[in-house]
TIVEXLO-101280 format. One line per field, with one value per residue (C-alpha): residue in three letters; x, y, z. Coordinates in Angstrom, 2 decimals. Each point is the difference from the previous one (the first is absolute). Example, Ala and Ser with C-alpha at 12.3 -4.5 7.8 and 13.67 -1.06 7.14 Angstrom:
REM residues 2
aa	(Ala_Ser) $
x	(12.30_1.37) $
y	(-4.50_3.44) $
z	(7.80_-0.66) $
//
This chain:
REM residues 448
aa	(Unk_Unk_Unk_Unk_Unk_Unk_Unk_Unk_Unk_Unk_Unk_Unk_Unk_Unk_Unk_Unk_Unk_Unk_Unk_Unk_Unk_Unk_Unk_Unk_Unk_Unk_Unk_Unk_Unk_Unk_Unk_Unk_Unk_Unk_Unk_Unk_Unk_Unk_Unk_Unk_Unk_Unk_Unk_Unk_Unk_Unk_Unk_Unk_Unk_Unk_Unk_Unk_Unk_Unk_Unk_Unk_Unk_Unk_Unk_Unk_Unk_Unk_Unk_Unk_Unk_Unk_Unk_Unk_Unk_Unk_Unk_Unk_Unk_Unk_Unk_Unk_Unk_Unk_Unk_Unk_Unk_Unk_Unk_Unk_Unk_Unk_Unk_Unk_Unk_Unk_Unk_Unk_Unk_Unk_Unk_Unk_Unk_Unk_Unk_Unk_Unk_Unk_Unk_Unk_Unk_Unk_Unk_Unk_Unk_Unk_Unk_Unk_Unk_Unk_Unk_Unk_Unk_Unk_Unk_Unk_Unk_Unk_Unk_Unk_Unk_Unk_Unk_Unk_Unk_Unk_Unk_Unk_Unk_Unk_Unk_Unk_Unk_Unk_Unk_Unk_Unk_Unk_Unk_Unk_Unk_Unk_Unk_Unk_Unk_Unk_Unk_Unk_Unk_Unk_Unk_Unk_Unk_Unk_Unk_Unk_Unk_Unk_Unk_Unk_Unk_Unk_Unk_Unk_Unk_Unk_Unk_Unk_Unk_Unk_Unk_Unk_Unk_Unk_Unk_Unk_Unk_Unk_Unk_Unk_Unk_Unk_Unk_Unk_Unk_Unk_Unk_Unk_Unk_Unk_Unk_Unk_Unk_Unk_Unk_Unk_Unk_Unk_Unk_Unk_Unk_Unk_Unk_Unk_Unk_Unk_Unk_Unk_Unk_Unk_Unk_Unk_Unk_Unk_Unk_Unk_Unk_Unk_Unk_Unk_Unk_Unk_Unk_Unk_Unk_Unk_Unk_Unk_Unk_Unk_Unk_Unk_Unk_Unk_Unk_Unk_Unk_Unk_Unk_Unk_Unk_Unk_Unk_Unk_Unk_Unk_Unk_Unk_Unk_Unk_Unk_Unk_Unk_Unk_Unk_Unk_Unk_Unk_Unk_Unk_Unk_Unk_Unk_Unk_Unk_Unk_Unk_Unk_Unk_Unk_Unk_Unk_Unk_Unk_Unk_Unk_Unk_Unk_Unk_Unk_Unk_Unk_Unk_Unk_Unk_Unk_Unk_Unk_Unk_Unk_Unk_Unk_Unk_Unk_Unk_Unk_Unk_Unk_Unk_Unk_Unk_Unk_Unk_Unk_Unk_Unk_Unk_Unk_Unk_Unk_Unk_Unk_Unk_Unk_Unk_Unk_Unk_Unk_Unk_Unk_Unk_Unk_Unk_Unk_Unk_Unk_Unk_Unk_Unk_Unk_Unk_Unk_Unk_Unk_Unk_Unk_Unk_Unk_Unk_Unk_Unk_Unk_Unk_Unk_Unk_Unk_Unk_Unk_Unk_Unk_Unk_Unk_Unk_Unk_Unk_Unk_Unk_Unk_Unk_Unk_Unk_Unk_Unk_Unk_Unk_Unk_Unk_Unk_Unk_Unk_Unk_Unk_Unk_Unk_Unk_Unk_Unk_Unk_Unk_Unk_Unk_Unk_Unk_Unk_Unk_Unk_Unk_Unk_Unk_Unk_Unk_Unk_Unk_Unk_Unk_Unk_Unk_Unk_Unk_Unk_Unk_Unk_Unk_Unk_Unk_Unk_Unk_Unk_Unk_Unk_Unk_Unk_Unk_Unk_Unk_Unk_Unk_Unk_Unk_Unk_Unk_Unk_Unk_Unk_Unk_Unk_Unk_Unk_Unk_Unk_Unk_Unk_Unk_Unk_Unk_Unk_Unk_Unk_Unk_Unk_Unk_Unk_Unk_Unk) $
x	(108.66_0.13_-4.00_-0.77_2.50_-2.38_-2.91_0.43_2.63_-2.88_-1.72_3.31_0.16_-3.85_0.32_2.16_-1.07_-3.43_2.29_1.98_-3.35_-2.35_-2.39_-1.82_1.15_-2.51_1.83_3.00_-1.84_-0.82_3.15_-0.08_-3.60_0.83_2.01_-2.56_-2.52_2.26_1.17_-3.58_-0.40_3.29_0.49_-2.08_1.94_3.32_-1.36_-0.71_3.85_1.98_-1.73_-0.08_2.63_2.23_2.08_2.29_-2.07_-2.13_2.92_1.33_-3.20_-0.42_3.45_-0.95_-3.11_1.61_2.28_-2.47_-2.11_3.36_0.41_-3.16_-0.12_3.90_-1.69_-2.24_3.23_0.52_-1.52_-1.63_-2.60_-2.74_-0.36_-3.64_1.30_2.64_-2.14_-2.06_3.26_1.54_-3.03_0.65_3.41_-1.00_-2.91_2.32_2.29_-2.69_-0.78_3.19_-0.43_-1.93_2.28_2.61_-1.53_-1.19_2.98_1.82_-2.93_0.85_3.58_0.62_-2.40_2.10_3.58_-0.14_-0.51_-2.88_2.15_1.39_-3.44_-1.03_3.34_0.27_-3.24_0.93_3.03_-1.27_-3.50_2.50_0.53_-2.83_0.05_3.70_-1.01_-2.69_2.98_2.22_-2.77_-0.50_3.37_0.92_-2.79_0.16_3.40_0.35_-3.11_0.40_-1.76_-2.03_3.10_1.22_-2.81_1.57_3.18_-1.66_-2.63_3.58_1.52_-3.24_0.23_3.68_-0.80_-2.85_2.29_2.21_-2.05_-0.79_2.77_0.79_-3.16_0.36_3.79_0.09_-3.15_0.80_-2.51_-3.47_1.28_2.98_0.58_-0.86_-3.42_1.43_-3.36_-2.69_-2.94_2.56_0.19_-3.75_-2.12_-1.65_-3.67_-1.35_-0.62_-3.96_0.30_1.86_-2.36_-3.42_2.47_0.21_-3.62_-0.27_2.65_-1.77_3.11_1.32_-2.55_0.36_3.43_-0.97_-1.94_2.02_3.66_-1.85_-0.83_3.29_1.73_-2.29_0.40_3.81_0.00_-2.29_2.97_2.51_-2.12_-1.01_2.08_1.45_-3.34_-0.71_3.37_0.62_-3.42_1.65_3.59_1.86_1.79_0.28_3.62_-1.90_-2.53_2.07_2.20_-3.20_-1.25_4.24_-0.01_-3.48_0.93_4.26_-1.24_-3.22_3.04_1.50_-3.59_-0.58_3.35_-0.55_-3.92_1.54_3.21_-2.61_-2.79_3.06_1.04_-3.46_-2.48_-2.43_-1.78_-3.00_1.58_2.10_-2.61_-2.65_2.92_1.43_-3.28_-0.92_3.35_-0.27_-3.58_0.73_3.08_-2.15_-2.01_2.94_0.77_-3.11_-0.12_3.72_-0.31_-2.78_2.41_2.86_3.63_-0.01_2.15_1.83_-2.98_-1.36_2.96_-0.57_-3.64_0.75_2.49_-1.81_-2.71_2.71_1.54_-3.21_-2.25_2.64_0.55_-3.36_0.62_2.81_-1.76_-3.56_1.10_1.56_-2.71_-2.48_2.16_-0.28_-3.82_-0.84_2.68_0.09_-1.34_2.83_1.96_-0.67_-3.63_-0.05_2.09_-1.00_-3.52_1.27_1.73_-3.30_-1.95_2.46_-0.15_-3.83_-0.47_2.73_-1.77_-3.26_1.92_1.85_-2.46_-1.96_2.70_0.15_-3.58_-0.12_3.28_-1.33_1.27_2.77_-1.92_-0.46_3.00_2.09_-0.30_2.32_2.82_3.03_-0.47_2.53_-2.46_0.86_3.72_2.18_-1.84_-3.38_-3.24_-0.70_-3.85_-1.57_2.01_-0.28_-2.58_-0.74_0.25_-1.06_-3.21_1.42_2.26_-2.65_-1.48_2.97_0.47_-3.68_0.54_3.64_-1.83_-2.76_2.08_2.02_-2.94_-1.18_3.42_0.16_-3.31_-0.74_2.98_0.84_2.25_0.95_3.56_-0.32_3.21_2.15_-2.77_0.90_3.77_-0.27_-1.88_2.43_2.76_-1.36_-0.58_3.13_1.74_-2.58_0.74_3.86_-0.64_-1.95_2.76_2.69_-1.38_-1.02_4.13_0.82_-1.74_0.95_3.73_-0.57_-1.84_2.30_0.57_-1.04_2.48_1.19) $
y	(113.20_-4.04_0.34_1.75_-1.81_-3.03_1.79_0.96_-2.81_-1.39_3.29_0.29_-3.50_-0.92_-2.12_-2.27_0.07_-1.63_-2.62_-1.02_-0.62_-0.63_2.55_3.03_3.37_1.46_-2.55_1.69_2.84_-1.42_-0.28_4.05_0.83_-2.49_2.59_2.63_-2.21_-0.88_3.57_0.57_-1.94_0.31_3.17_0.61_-2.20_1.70_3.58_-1.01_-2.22_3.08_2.63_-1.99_-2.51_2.14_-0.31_-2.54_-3.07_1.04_-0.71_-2.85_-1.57_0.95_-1.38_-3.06_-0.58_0.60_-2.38_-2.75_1.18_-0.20_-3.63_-1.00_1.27_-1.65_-3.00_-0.43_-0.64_-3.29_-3.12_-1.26_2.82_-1.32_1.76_0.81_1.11_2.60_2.98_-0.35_0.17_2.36_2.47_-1.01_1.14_3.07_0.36_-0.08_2.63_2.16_0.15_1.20_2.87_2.63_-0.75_1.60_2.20_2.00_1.02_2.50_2.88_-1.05_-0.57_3.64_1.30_-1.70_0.15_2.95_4.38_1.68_1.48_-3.52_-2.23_-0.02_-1.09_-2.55_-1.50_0.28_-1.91_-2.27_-0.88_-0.69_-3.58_-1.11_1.75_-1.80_-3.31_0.64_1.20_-2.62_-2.43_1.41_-0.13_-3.39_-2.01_0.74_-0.81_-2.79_-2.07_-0.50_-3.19_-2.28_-1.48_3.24_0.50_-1.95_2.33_2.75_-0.97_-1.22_3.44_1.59_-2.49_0.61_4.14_-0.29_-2.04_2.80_2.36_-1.58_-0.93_3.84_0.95_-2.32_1.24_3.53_1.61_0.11_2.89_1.47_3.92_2.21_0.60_3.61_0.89_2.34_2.18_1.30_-2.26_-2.96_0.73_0.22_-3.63_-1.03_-0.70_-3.62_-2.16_0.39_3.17_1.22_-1.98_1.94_3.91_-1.66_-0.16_3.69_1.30_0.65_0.85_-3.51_-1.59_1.68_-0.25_-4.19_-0.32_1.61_-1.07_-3.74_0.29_1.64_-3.18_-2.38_1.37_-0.47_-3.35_-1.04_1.60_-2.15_-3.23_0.11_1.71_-2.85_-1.08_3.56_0.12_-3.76_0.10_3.15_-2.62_1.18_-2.17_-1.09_1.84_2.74_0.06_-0.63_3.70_1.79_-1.26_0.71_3.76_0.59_-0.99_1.11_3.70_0.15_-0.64_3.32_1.68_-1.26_1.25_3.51_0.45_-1.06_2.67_2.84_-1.22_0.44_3.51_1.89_-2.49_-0.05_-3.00_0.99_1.67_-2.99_-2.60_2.02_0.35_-3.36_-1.42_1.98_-0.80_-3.66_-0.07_1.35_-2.57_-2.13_0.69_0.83_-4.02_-1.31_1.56_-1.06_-3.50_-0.89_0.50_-1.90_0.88_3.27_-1.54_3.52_1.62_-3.02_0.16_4.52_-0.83_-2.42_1.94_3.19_-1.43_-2.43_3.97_2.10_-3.58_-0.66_3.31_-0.31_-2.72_0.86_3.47_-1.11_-2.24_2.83_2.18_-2.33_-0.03_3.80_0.42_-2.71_1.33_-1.28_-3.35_-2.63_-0.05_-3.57_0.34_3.19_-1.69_-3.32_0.70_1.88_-3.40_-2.11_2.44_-0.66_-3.53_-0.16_2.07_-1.79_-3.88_1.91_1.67_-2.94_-2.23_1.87_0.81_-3.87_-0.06_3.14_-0.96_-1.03_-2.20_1.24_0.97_-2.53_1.94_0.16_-4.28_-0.19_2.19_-1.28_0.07_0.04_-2.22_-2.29_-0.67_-2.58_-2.93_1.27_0.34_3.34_-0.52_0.78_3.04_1.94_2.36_3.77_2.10_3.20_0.03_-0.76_2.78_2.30_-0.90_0.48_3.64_0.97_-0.66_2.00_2.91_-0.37_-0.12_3.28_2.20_-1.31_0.92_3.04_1.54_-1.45_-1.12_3.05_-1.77_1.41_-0.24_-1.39_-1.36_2.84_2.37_-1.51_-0.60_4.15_0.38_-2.05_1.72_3.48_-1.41_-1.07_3.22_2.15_-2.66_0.33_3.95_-0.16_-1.75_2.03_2.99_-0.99_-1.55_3.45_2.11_-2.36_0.46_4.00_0.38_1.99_-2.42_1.44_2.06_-1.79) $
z	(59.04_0.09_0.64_-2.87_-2.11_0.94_-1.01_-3.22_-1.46_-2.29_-1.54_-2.42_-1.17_0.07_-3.19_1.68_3.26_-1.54_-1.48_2.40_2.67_-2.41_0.69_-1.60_-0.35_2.66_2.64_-0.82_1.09_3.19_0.98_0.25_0.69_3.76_0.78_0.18_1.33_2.95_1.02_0.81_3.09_0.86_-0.62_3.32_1.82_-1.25_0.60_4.20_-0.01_-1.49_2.39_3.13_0.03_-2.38_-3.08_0.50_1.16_-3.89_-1.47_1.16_-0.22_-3.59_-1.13_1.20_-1.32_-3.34_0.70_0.80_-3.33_-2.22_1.14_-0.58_-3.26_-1.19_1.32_-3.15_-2.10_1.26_-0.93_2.67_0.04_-2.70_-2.73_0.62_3.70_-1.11_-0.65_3.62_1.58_-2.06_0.69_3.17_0.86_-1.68_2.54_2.81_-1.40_-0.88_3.77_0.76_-2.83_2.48_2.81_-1.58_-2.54_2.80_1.74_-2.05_1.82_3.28_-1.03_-0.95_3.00_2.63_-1.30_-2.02_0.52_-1.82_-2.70_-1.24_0.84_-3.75_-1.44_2.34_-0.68_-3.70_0.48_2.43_-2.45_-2.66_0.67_-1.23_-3.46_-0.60_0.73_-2.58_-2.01_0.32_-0.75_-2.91_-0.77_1.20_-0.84_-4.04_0.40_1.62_-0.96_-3.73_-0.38_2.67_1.25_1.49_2.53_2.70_-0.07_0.42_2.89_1.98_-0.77_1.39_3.36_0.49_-0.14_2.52_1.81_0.22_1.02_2.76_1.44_-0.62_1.96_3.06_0.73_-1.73_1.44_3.68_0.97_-0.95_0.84_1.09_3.54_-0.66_-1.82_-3.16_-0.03_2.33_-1.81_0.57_3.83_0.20_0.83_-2.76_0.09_0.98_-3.08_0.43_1.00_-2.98_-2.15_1.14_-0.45_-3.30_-0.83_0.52_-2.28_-3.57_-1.48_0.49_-1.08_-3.73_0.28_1.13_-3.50_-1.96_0.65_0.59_-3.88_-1.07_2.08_-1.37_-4.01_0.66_1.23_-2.48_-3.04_1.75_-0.08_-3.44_-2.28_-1.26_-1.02_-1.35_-2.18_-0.99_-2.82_-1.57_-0.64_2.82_1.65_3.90_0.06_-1.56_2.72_2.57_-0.78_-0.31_3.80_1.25_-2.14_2.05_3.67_-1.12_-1.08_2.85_2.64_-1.47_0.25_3.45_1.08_-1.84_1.25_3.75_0.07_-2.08_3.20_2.75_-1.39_-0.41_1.90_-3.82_1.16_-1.74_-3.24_-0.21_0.20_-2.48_-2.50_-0.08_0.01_-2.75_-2.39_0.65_-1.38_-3.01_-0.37_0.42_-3.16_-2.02_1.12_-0.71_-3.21_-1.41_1.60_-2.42_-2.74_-1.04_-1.25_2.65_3.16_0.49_0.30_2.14_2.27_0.25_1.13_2.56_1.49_-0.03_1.76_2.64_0.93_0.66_1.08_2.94_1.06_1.56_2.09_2.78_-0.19_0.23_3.16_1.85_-1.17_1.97_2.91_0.20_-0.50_2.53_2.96_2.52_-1.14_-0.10_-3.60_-0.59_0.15_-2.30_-2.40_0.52_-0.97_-3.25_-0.60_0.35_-2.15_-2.83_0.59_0.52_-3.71_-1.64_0.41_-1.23_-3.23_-0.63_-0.28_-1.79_-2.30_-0.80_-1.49_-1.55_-2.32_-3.76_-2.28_-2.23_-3.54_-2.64_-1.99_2.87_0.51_-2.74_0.70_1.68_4.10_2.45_2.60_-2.70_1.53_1.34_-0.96_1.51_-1.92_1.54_-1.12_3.34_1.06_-3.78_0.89_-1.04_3.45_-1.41_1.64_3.30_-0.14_-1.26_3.45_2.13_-2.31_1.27_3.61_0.24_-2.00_2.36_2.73_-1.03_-0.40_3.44_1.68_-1.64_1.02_3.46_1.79_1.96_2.82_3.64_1.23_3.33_0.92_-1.27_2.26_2.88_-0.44_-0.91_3.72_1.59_-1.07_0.73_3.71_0.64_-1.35_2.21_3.09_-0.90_-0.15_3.66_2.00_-1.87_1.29_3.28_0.36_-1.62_3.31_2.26_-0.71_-0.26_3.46_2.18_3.16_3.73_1.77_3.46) $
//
């Protein structure tokens, strides 16, 4: 939660993020898109930790990079940093904590694959995936809050240290074991294939592939909402408070769409129907948001579209993750997942940057009208930008990616398969010796 508090502190308060370091709006940016650019490589290396060395040396290791990352980046409030310095180090510390991002963003597959049965695995990894949608909740909670002017920034990068801080002294004395001593499930008894190994069983699965693209694009539309919707909303007059409920009402009322997907998934085992509808619903949120967002004086409706598209857009992704563990069986979780992960992360620098140059200036009429960029002593000039365009763009790739989900992705159901198999076997094995103990007993014994 503290990693993805750190990630997206700056998207609410943009206008006085540039102020307070002196830079543009698209370095704010930065500060988010090194997140995704990180996870990439390191996603790798997370993916062979998690499945080889296991789940608790992942998370130690990313608490503490996040720790090191939080310092760095509280170090920029003090003086003796030059002003001209405080931005390299500030992107800085949040390179280092965007390492640690994959280490634990991959876990919550292999979490609910080791510790959990088949009929609870999807609410688990619901649950367990949710950390990272709060701390992009509480940041866009806290950071409207508490940074009201330029003076407030060093508060809240301290509050930000002293929660990673937590969290890892949480993770290095709480987290005492990667598994229970007894596997819950048959596919958690099996051996998981070799990192490289799993990678080339990878390759051959089609179905994962589309599944790959497509949730990599839903991911990457998602992050890119939670980046710049302060930048969307703040030329229409809302303000960063404003902003900051409409990110919290999309991650807030996705948590209750995650959790409903995840118990609906564990009941009937709707993967696919799941995925195709959510998918589908979130798109055309999506529109309705891109449509109301380019006017001003609506923030109910606003706040309806953001939150329709938060409940059906994060459905998909605890279900999508355990979705790719099942196609792929009996590839390791963290490489299934994992590589979902990286798709997102890969798509999302592309969209995002993208994104950047496609957003027009706001129309001559428009220059005029009061601005809510245009708060707390900031000029808000670079930042006041129509995004219609851009989310015109991200509208055409979820619609794209719908149709494409609906027609062609036709998935298998390995895992489940062989958990069925296994089960049958033992019953049949159980039914053997029981019957062979069963004439044994009955077997009238030699007269003397």
């Amino acid at each position: 939660m503290a990693n993805s508090l750190m990630w997206i502190c700056f998207s609410p308060i943009t206008n006085i993020t540039t102020a307070y370091f002196n830079i543009s709006g698209m370095q704010v940016n930065w500060l988010s898109l090194v997140y995704l650019i990180a996870s990439i490589p390191c996603g790798f290396t997370a993916s062979w930790l998690i499945d080889t060395l296991g789940l608790r040396i992942s998370i130690i290791l990313a608490a503490w990079l996040n720790v090191i990352g939080a310092l760095l980046r509280s170090l920029t409030t003090y003086t003796f940093i030059p002003s001209d310095m405080k931005y390299p180090v500030l992107l800085t510390g949040q390179l280092i904590a965007a390492c640690a991002q994959p280490f634990i963003m991959f876990c919550p597959t292999k979490l609910a694959a080791v510790w959990f049965p088949g009929s609870q695995r999807a609410t688990a990894n619901t649950i367990a995936s949710m950390a990272n949608p709060l701390g992009i909740l509480l940041a866009n909670i806290m950071s409207p809050k508490i940074v009201q002017t330029k003076a407030d920034m060093p508060l809240m990068l301290w509050v930000c240290t002293g929660l990673s801080g937590l969290g890892a002294i949480i993770a290095t004395f709480g987290v005492c074991s990667s598994g229970p001593p007894t596997p819950p499930s048959a596919s958690a008894a099996e051996v998981s294939e070799p990192f490289f190994s799993g990678l080339k069983k990878l390759l051959k699965v089609k179905s994962y592939w589309l599944l790959w693209t497509v949730f990599g694009a839903g991911l990457a539309i998602f992050s890119a909402n939670t980046t710049f919707i302060e930048q969307i909303l703040c030329p229409r007059d809302y303000q960063n408070s404003f902003s900051g409920l409409c990110g919290a009402l999309m991650i807030a009322i996705g948590a209750v769409g995650g959790a409903v997907a995840g118990l609906f998934v564990d009941k009937t085992k709707l993967f696919e129907e799941v995925i195709k509808m959510s998918l589908g619903l979130a798109t055309l949120f999506g529109i309705f948001f891109t449509l109301i967002s380019r006017l001003r004086g609506h923030p109910i409706l606003t706040a309806i579209s953001i939150s329709g598209f938060g409940f059906f857009g994060f459905a998909i992704y605890p279900i999508s993750m355990e979705l790719a563990v099942e196609i792929t069986y009996p590839v390791a979780e963290a490489t299934s997942s994992g590589f979902l992960f990286i798709s997102g992360q890969i798509q999302g620098v592309i969209y995002m940057l993208a994104a950047q140059y496609l957003a027009q200036p706001l129309p001559a009429n428009e220059v005029i009208l009061p601005n809510g960029c245009r708060t707390n002593g900031t000029s808000g000039n670079d930042i006041s930008q129509d995004w219609t365009v851009p989310n015109l763009f991200f509208n055409a790739l979820a619609a794209l990616g719908t149709v494409i989900l609906i027609l062609f992705f036709h998935p298998n159901y390995r895992r489940m398969r062989a958990e069925d198999v296994a089960k049958a076997e033992s019953i049949l094995n159980y039914d053997s010796t029981d019957s062979s103990h069963s004439g044994a007993s009955n077997r009238t014994p030699p007269m003397s």
